[in-house]
C-alpha positions as CSV (number, residue, x, y, z in Angstrom):
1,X,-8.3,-21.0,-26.5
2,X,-11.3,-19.2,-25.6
3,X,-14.8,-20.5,-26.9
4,X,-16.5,-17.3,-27.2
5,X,-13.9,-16.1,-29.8
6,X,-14.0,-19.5,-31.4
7,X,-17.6,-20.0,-31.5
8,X,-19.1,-19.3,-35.1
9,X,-22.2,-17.1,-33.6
10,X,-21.0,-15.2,-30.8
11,X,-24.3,-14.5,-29.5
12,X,-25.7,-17.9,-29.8
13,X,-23.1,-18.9,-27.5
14,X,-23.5,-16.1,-24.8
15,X,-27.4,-17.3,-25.1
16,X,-26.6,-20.2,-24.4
17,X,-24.1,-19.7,-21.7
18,X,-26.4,-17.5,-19.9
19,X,-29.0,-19.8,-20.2
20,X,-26.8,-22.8,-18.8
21,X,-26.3,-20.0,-15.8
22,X,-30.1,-19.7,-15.1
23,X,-30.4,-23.6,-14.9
24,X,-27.8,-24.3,-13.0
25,X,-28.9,-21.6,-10.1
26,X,-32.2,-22.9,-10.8
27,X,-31.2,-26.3,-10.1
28,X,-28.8,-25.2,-7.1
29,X,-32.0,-23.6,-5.8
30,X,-33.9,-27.2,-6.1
31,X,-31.4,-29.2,-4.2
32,X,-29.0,-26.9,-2.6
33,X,-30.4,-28.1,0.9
34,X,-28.7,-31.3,0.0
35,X,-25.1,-30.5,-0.3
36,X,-22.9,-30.1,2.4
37,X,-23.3,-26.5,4.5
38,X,-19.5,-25.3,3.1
39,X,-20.1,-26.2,-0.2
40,X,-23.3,-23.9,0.0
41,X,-21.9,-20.9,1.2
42,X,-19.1,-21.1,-1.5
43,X,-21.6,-21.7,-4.5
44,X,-24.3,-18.6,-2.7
45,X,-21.3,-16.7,-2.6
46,X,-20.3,-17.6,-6.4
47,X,-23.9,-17.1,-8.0
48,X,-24.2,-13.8,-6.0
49,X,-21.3,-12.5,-8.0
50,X,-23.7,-12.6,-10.6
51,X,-25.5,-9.6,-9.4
52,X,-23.0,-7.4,-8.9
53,X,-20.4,-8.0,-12.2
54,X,-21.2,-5.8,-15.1
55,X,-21.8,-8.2,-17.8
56,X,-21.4,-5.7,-20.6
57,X,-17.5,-4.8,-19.3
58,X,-16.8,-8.5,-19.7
59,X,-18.0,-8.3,-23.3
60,X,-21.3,-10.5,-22.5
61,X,-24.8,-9.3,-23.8
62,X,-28.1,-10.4,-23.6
């Protein structure tokens, strides 16, 4: 089952997925310091992939 093709407004739900993105990182940001050094590298390496993915190919629009 995936939600985006089960959602009745497709975009609402990308909005809102992306927004949940930009609070968590904001949030990692906040208290990253606090979690464990391995832990941080993993999650700075998963948020960076962020950057590079092309959102559009993945059928995800802003």
């Amino acid at each position: 089952m995936n939600p985006r093709e089960s959602a009745e407004d497709s975009g609402e739900y990308e909005l809102r997925a992306m927004r949940l993105v930009a609070e968590f990182t904001k949030d990692f940001e906040k208290y990253g310091q606090l979690m464990p050094e391995e832990m941080r590298e993993m999650m700075s390496q998963i948020l960076s992939l962020g950057e590079t993915m092309e959102w559009e190919e993945m059928g995800i629009s802003i």
